[in-house]
N, C-alpha and C positions, 0 to 999 in steps of 0.2 A: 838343678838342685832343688830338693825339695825340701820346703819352709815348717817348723814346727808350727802348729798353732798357739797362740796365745797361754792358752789356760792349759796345753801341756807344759810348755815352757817354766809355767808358774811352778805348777805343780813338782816338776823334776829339780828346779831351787829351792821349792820350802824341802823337800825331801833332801837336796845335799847338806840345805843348812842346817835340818833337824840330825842329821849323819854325827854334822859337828857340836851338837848341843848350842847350836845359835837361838835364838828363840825367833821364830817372825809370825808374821799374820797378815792375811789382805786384808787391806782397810777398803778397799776399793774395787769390788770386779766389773773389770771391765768387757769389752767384746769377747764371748771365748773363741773369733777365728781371727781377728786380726787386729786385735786390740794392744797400742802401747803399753808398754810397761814402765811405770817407773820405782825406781826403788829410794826407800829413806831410811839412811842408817840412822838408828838414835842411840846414842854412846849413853845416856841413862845420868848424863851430867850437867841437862838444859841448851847440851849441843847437838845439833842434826846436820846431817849433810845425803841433798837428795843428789841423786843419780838418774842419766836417760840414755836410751842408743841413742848413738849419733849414726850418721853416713857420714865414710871421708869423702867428698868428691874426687878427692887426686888418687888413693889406695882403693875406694871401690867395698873397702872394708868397713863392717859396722862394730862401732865400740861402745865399751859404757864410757860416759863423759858425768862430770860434776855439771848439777845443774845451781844449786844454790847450797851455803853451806854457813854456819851461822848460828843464833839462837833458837832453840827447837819451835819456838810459836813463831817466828818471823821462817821458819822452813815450811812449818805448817800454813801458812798464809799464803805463801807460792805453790805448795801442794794444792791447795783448793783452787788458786787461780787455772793452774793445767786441767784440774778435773774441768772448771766451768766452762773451758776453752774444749778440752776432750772429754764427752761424755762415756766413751769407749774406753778411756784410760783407766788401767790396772794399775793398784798401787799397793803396795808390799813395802810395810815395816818391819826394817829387824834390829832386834836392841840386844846391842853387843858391846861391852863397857871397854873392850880391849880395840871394837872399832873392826870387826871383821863382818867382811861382806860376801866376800868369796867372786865375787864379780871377774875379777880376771884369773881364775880357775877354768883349764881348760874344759871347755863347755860349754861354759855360762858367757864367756867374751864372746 
């Protein structure tokens, strides 16, 4: 099977989210071949909740997971720590007051 790259990956997201009038933006480009991604919803109400692929072990399948979810400066303060841990990390905010991310949209899971 063959793997998207990073920065098409991004790019095929902001483009479904812009589809839906979501507003996003990278805060973060990271590797464009094989660079994590993570994503931070910000609902525009001093709440954030960031997202990452996981690997299941037992399904073998990769999903989006909740990584921290919370006050938006205390999500941002985990955001930084993953950048300083991954310099290759891609990070992509999108601010949707209704809290749509589209992440499990077939495609994007």
């Amino acid at each position: 099977m063959t793997r998207l790259t990073a920065e098409f990956w991004v790019q095929a997201y902001l483009a479904r989210l812009r589809f839906q009038d979501i507003p996003a933006f990278v805060v973060s480009h990271g590797d464009n071949t094989a660079g994590a991604v993570l994503v931070k919803l910000n609902t525009l109400d001093g709440q954030a909740v960031a997202f990452q692929r996981s690997y299941d072990l037992m399904s073998g399948e990769r999903q989006w997971v909740e990584l921290a979810k919370g006050d938006e400066c205390e999500i941002d303060a985990s955001v930084r720590k993953q950048r300083e841990f991954d310099p290759d990390l891609w990070v992509i905010e999108v601010e949707d007051r209704q809290g749509r991310h589209l992440l499990g949209e077939p495609g994007l899971e």
